[in-house]
N, C-alpha and C positions, 0 to 999 in steps of 0.2 A: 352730853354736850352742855356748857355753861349759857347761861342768856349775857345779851349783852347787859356790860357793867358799869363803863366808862370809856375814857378818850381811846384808850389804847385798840379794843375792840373795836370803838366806831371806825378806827385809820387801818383796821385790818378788814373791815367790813367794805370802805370805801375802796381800799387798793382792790380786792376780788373784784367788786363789783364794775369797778373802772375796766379792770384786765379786762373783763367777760364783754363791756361794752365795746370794749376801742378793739376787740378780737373780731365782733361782730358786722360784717358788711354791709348790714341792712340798715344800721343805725353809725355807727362808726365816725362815717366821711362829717357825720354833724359835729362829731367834737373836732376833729383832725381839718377838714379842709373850712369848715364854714366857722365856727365859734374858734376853731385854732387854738385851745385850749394849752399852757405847759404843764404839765401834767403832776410834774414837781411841786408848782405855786397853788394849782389847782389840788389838791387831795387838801393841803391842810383848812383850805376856806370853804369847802365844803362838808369836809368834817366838823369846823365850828357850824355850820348850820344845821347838821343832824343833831351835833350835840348842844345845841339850845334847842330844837326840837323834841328829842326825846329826855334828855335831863335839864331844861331850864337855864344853861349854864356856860353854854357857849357864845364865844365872842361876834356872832355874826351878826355883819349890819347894813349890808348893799342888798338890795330889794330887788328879790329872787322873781319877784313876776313883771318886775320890767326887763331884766336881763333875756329872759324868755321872750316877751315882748320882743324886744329888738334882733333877738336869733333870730325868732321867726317872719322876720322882716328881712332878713337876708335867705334864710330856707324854711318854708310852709314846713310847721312839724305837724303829723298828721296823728289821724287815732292809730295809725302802726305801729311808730315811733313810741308813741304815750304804749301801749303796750306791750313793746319789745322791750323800751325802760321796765316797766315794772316787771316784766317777766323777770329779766336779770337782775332785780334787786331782789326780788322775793327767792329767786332761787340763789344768791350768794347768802340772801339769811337764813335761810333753810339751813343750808349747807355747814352754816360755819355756828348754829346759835341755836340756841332753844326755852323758852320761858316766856314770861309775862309781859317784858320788855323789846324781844324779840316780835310778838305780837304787835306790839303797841306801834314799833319801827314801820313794819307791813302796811299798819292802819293809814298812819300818818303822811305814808308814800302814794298810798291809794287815792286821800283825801288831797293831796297839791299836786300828785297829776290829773285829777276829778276840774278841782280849781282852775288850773293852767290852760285844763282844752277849755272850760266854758266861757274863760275868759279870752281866750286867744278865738273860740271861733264865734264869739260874737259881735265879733269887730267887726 
């Protein structure tokens, strides 16, 4: 398996990892009925924030913990939630990646859902 490299991998990384969530019941109804996400508009501005995350270089510029903030103001995301995210992201980069950068990906995911809850449940 190749580690990830660039854009192309992150939008192959995001679509897995998207399918795996929006397939998932447990988590799901939060992009679909509550955040109503299009899924289309939504991969590429998400992949710009991976890819300034992990290579420096992405265009992303709406501020990823008040978006959460105000989800979570429509539905309480809980330590489930924060857990079943990562579950499915860890295992879409498992699955699809391997290397130094693939690591670094895991890390970084772990570190802003870490952020997210301590911010969201010290409110």
């Amino acid at each position: 398996m190749k580690d990830l490299e660039n854009r192309a991998d992150l939008e192959l990384l995001m679509a897995t990892f998207y399918g795996r969530l929006l397939a998932d019941p447990a988590i799901n109804y939060i992009f679909t009925d509550v955040a109503k996400i299009d899924l289309p508009s939504h991969l590429p501005q998400i992949t710009d924030f991976w890819e300034q995350v992990l290579f420096h270089t992405g265009g992303y510029k709406a501020n990823v913990m008040q978006l959460h903030i105000e989800l979570n103001s429509k539905e309480k995301l809980t330590k489930t939630h924060f857990e079943s995210w990562l579950s499915h992201f860890f295992k879409a980069v498992d699955d699809l990646f391997k290397g130094n950068n693939s690591e670094i990906i895991k890390t970084r995911a772990q570190s802003v859902a870490t952020v997210m809850e301590i911010k969201l449940y010290s409110k």
